[in-house]
N, C-alpha and C positions, 0 to 999 in steps of 0.2 A: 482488717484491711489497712487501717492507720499505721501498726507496724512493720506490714508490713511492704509497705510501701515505701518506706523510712530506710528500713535495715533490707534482711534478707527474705524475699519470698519464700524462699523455699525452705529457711528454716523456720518461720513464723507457724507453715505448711508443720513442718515436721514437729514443733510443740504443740498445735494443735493435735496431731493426731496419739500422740504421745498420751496427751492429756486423758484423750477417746479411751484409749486400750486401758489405758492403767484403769481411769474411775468411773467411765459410763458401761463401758464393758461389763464389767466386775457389778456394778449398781444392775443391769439389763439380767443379768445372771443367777442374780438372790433373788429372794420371797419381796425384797420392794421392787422388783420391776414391775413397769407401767409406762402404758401406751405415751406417745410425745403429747398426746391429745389426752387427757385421762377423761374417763368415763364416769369415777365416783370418787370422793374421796370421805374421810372423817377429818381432820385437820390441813386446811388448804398450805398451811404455811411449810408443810410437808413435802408438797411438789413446787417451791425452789429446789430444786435438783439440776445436776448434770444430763438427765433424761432431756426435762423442758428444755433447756438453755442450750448447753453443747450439742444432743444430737438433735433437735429441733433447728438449730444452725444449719447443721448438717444437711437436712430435709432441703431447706433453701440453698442450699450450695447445689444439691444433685437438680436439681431445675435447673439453676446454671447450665451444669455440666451440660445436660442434653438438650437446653435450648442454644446454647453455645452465647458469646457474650451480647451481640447485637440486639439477638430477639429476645434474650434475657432481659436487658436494658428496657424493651419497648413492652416486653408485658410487665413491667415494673413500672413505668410511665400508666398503662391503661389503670391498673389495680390502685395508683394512687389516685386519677384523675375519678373514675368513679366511688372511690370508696371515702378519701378526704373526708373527716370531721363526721364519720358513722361509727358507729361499733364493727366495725370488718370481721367475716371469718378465714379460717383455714381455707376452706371451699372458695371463699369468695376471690382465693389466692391463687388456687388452684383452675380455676375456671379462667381466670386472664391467662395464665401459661397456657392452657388449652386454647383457648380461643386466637393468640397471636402463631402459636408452633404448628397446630394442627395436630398436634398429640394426642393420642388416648391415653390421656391419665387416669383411667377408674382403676388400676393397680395398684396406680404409685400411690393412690390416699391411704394405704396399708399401711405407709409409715406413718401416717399420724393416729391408727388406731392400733394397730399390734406393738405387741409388747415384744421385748425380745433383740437380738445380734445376729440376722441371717448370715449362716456359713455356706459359702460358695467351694465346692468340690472342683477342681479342675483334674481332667486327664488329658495327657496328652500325646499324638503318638509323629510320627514322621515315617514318610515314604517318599523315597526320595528325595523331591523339593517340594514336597506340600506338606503344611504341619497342618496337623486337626487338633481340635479341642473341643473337649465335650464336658461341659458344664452342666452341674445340679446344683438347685441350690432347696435348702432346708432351715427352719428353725425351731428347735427345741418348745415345747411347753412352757406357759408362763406361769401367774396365778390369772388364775378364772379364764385360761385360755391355755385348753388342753390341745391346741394344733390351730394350724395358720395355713392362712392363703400363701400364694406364693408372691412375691413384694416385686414391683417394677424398679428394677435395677440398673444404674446407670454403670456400665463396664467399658473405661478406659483403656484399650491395649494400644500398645505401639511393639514395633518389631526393632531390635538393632543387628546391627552388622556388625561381619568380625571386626572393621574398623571403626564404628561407634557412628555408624551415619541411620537416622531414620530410614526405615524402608516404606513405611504404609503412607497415607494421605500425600498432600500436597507435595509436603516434604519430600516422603519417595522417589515419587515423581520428576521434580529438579532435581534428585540426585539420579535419573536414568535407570531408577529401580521399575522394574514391569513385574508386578506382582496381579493375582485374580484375588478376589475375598467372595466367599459364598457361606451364606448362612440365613437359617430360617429365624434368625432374627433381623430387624430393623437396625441400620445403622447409618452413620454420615460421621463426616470430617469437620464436626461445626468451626471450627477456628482457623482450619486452612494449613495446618502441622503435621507431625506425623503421628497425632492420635486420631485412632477411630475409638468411635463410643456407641458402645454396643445396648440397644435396648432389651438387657434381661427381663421379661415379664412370665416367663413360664417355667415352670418345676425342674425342666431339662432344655438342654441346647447345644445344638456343634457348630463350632467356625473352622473353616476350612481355609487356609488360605497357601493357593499355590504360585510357583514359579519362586518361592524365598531362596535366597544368596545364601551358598555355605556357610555353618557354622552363624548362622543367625540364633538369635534367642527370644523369646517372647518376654514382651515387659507388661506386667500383668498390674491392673487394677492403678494404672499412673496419677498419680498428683493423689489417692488416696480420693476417687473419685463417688465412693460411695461406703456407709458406717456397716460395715461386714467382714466380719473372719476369712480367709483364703487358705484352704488345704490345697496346696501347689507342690505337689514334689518335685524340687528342685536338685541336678546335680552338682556339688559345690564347684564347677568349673563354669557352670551357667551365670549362678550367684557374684561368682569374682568379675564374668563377664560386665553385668550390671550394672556391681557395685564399681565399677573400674568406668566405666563407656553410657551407659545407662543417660540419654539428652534429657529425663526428668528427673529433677533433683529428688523426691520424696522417692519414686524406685530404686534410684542408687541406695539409697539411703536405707532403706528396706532389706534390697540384699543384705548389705552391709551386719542389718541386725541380725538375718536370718544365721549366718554364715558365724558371728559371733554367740548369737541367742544357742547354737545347738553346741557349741563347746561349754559353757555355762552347765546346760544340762546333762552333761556325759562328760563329767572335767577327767574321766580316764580317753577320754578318745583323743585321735590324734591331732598334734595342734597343727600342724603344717596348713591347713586351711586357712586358720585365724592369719597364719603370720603370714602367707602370700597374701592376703588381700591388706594385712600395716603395713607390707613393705611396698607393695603399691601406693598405698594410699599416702603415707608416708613420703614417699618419692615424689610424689604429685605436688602433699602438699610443701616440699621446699623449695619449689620453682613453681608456687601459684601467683596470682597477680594478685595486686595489692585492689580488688574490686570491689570489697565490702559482700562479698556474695559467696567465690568457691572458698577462702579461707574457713568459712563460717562453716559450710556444709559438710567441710570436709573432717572438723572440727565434730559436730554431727554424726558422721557417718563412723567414727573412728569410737565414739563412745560407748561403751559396754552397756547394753542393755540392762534395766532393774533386774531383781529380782524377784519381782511380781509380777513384771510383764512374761517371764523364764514360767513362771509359776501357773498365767493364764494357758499357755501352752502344754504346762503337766499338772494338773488338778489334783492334790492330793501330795504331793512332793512334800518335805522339811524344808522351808523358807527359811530356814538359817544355814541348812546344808548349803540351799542354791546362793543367800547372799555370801558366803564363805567360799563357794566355787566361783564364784564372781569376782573374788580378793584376790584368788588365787591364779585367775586368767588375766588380770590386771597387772601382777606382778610379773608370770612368764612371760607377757609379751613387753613390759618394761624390760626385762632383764634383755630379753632376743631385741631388741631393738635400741638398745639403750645411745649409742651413737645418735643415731636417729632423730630423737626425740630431745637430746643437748640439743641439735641444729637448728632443732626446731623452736625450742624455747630463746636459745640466740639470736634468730633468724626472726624473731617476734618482739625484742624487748623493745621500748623505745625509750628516748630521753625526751622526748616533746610532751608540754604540760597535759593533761586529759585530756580527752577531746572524748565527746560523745556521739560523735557520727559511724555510718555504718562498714567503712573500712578500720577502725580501730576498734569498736566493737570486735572484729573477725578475727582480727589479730588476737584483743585476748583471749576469745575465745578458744582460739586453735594453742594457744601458748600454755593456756590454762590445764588444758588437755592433756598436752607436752607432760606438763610437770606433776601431772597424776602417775602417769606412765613413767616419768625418772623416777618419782618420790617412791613409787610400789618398788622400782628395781634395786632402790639402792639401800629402803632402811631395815631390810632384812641381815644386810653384812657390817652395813655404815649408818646406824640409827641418828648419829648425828650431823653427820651430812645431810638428812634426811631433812632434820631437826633447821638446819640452816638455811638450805634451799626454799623453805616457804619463809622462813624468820625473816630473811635479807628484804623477800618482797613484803613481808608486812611490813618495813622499818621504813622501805625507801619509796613505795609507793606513793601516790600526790590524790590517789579517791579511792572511796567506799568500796568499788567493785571488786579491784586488786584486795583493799585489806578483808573484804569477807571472805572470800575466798582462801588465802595463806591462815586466817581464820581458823576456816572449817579444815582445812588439813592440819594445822599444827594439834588440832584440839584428837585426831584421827591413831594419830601416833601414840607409839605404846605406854602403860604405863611409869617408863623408868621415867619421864618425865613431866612426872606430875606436880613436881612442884613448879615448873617453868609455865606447864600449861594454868597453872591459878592466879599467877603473873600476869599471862597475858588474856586471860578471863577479865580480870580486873582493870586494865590497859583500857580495854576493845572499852568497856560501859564507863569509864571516866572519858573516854576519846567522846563518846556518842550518848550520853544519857539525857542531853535536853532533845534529842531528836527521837519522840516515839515511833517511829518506823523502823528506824534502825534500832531502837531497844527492840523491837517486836524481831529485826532479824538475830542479833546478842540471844536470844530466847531461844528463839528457830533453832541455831546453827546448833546447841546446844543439847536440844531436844531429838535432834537429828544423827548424835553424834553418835555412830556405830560400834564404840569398842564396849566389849562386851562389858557388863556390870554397873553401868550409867544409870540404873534407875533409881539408886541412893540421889545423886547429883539431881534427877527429875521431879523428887520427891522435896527435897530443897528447895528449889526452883518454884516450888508451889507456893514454898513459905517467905518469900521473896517480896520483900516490900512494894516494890513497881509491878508485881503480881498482883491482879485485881480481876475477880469471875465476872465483876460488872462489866469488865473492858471489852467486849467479842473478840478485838484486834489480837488483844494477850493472849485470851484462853484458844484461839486458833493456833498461834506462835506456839504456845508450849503444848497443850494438848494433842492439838489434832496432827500435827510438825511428829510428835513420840509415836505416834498411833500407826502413821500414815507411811513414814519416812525409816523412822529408825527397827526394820523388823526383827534385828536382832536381839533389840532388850524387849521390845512390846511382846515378843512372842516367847519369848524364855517360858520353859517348858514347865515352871511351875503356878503359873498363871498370877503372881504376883501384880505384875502391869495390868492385865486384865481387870484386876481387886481395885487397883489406884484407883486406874480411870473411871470405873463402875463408883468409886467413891465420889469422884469429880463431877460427872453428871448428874448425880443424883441431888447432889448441892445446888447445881446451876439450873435444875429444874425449876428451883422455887424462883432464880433470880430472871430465868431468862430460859424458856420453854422450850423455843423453836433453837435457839443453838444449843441446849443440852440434847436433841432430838439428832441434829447435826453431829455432832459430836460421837455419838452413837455410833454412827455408818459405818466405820472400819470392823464393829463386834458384826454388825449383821453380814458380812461377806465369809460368816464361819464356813459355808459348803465348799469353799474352796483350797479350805485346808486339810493339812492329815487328821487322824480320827481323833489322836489324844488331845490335839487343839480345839479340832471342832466342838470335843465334848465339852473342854473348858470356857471357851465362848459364849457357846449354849447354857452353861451355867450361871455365867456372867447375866448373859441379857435376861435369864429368866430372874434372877436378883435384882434387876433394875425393874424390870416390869412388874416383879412385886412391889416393888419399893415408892415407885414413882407415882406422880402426883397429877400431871397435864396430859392434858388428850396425845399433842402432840409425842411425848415419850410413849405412852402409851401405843399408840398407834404403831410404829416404830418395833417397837419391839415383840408386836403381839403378832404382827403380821411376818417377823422373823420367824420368831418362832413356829409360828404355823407351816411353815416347812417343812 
C-alpha cells in the first residue's frame, strides 16, 4: 500500500499480481500445496511460503473488494477494537466483516482451508443488446484434498464502450448509459464506479446484462479482484479493445498480456495482433502525460510476458522453446516498430540529476522498455550498435538504476563480446563492492543472465570469495536468481544445473535448513514441465532426499515426491 501510494497504483497492482501467477500459482499447483490456514505440518518453518504471505493477503484484499472501502475501514476499526493485545483468529476476522456488511461469509472461509487456484470458466453469448455470461467455477485436487467446496468469489466486472466510457454502476449512469443487470447472484457497486462486484458463491452462475451500447466489451475480473485463473475466450479485437480503453489499469494490462502471451505460444501465428496493439500502445505512450502513473503502465502493459507465466497456460511445453519464442517476438516487434521505440527512448531521456519520485520512475521505466525493444531490433544486423546503446547509458548515467540495467543487457549480448563483457563484470563490483546489496544485485544480474552456456560462469560465481552459504542474502542472489530466472541454462536438457544446485543444498542443509528447504522450491514444480525434465528433477530431489539431513529438507522433498 506504501508503494503504492508513492509511485504507481496500478503498477504496484500489476507486480503483485505478477508475483501471484508466476510462484503462488505454480507453489497451489505441486504436491506442497496447502491451505492459507494449514491444518498440519512437520517443519513449521516450512510454511513461510508465498501460500501464507501473498495469497493470504490476498484473502484480505477480496473482503475489501466486497465490503467496498468504508465498511471495510469500519470492520477493521471493530476487529481491532475487540481483539487488541489477544491471540485473534482468522474467524475472529471474519465474523467483524460479517457482522458490519451483513454478508454471509460461511463460503468465503474456504479460502482459508482449501488448498488450491480456483479456475473460473466464463461463456459468453449476445443477442442483440444484452450479453449473458455464464460462469463455473472448479478447483483441481490437492494433497489430502481429493475435491472442494465451491469458494465465495469476489467477481469485479465493468463494461466499456466503443469510446472507452464505463457503462455499469455510478459511472454508467453520469455518462447516460441505461443498462438492466440481472443475475441469481448477489451484487452492488461498493465504491460508486463503474464496477460491479459480483458475489460468486455457487459451482455455476449467469449475468445478464441488457440494454449495452454497440460494440461494448466485458472487462472481466478488474483490479485482479480475486486469486483465480479465468478461461475467457477472448476475440483479439476485444483484447486490443481493453488493452487500448480498458478505465482499470490491471485489465488493460491483462489484455495486453493475453494478446502478447498467445504469440509467445504459437510464434508461427500471425503477428498482426501483437503489432496493432505496440502501435497503439506505442502511440499512446509518446503523447502520455508526464503523471508518474500512464507512463509506467504503459511501460507494463508493453512487456512480454515470462516464460513461465506462457508455460502456466501450456503445461508440459519446452521452456526454452517458449523463452527462445519470446526472444524472438521481442526482436520482430523491435524491428516492426523500431521508429517507434528511438522516440520513445528520446522522448524519455533526461539531463536532470536522479530524482526518485514517481514521474521519473515512469520515465525509465517506459525508456527502459524502449531500449529492449531497439537493442532486440538492431543487434541481429548491428551487434555493436547494440553494444553501444546500453554502453553510452552505463557510462553516462548519475544512479544504480540506469547502470543495472545497461548491466543486465550488455551482459545479454552475444558472445563476440566477451572480452568487453569481463571488463565491464569487473567495472560494475569495483563501482559497488562496499555496498552488499548491490553485490547481491552484481550476483543476481549474473545468475540471471540468459545466453545460453552460462553455467560454467555460475559455477564460478560459487567459488567467488564475496560468496558465502552462510549469507541467505548471497545464496538467494546466485542460487535461487539461476533457478528461478535464468530457465535457459537451469533447464538445459542434460540436467547439469539440476546436479549443481542439488550440490548446493545439500551443503546449505548443514548450515542453514530452512533456506536449503527454500532453495529447493523451483525442483518441486517438476509437474509442470515436459517429461524428460520432469524425470530429471525427479531424480534430482529424490538425490537430495536421500542425501539430506533436516526435517525441513526432508519434508520438502518427500512430500514432492509423493506426487
Amino acid at each position: 500500500e506504501f508503494s503504492a501510494a508513492m509511485n504507481s497504483r496500478n503498477v504496484k497492482r500489476i507486480e503483485e499480481v505478477n508475483a501471484l501467477r508466476t510462484t503462488q500459482f505454480a507453489e497451489d499447483a505441486s504436491p506442497l500445496a496447502h491451505p492459507v490456514r494449514p491444518n498440519s505440518y512437520i517443519e513449521i518453518s516450512n510454511f513461510y511460503t508465498t501460500t501464507i504471505y501473498e495469497k493470504g493477503a490476498e484473502v484480505v484484499r477480496m473482503l475489501s473488494t466486497m465490503l467496498g472501502q468504508d465498511k471495510f475501514r469500519t470492520a477493521t476499526d471493530l476487529y481491532f477494537d475487540r481483539h487488541d493485545g489477544s491471540a485473534a483468529t482468522t474467524e475472529d476476522f471474519v465474523v467483524a466483516m460479517e457482522e458490519v456488511s451483513g454478508l454471509n461469509l460461511q463460503r468465503f472461509r474456504n479460502w482459508y482451508s482449501q488448498a488450491g487456484t480456483p479456475v473460473i470458466k466464463v461463456e459468453e453469448s449476445r443477442i442483440s443488446d444484452t450479453i449473458t455470461l455464464h460462469l463455473k467455477q472448479f478447483c483441481g485436487p490437492s494433497p489430502n484434498q481429493p475435491s472442494k467446496s465451491a469458494f465465495h468469489i469476489p467477481i469485479s466486472i465493468g463494461l466499456i464502450s466503443i469510446d472507452g466510457r464505463d457503462v455499469l454502476g455510478q459511472a454508467g449512469t453520469a455518462s447516460k448509459f441505461d443498462v438492466k443487470v440481472q443475475s441469481d447472484l448477489n451484487f452492488e457497486n461498493p465504491n460508486g464506479d463503474g464496477t460491479l462486484a459480483f458475489h460468486f458463491d455457487c459451482e455455476e452462475a449467469t449475468i445478464a446484462i441488457a440494454g449495452v451500447p454497440p460494440k461494448s466489451v466485458v472487462s472481466f475480473l478488474r483490479g485482479f479482484s480475486a486469486p483465480v485463473k479465468v478461461n475467457f475466450p477472448r476475440s483479439d479485437t476485444d483484447l486490443l479493445h481493453l488493452a487500448s480503453l480498458d478505465t482499470d489499469g490491471f485489465a488493460r494490462w491483462d489484455a495486453a498480456q493475453k494478446v502478447l502471451g498467445s504469440m509467445i505460444a504459437t510464434p508461427t501465428s500471425d503477428l498482426q495482433s501483437a503489432k496493432a496493439l505496440l502501435e497503439k500502445l506505442t502511440h499512446s505512450a509518446m503523447s502520455a502525460p508526464d503523471d508518474g502513473e500512464t507512463k509506467a503502465l504503459l511501460a507494463s502493459a508493453m512487456t512480454l510476458p515470462s516464460a513461465p507465466y506462457v508455460l502456466d497456460q501450456n503445461p508440459g511445453r519446452d521452456i526454452i522453446e517458449l523463452d527462445r519464442s519470446r526472444d524472438g517476438l521481442l526482436s520482430q516487434l523491435g524491428i516492426a516498430l523500431e521508429d517507434s521505440w528511438e522516440k520513445i527512448v528520446s522522448h524519455n531521456v533526461s539531463d536532470n540529476p536522479y530524482q526518485a519520485d514517481g514521474k521519473s520512475i515512469a520515465r525509465r521505466s517506459l525508456s527502459h522498455l524502449a531500449m529492449d525493444y531497439l537493442g532486440a531490433s538492431i543487434q541481429q544486423r548491428e551487434p555493436r550498435t547494440a553494444w553501444n546503446l546500453y554502453y553510452d547509458l552505463y557510462q553516462r548515467c548519475d544512479n544504480v538504476t540506469d547502470r543495472l540495467f545497461a548491466f543486465s543487457r550488455l551482459l545479454r549480448l552475444d558472445a563476440s563480446f566477451a572480452e568487453q563483457k569481463s571488463v565491464i563484470i569487473q567495472d560494475f563490483h569495483d563501482r559497488f563492492n562496499e555496498s552488499a546489496l548491490v553485490t547481491d544485485k552484481w550476483f543476481s544480474i549474473q545468475a540471471g543472465c540468459t545466453v545460453s552456456g552460462t553455467l560454467p560462469r555460475i559455477i564460478e560465481l560459487a567459488t567467488h570469495p564475496e560468496f558465502d552459504l552462510h549469507n541467505p542474502n548471497r545464496v538467494r542472489a546466485l542460487l535461487v536468481t539461476f533457478a528461478t530466472v535464468n530457465h535457459r541454462e537451469f533447464h538445459r536438457m542434460d540436467g547439469k544445473s539440476y546436479s549443481f544446485l542439488a550440490d548446493k543444498i545439500l551443503k546449505l542443509d548443514s548450515l542453514n535448513p530452512q533456506l536449503a528447504a527454500r532453495v529447493c522450491t523451483p525442483l518441486t514444480r517438476w509437474q509442470r514441465y515436459d517429461l524428460g525434465r520432469q524425470e530429471r528433477m525427479r531424480d534430482t530431489l529424490e538425490r537430495i532426499r536421500r542425501d539430506c539431513q533436516s526435517k525441513d529438507l526432508r519434508e520438502v522433498t518427500q512430500k514432492s515426491l509423493g506426487a
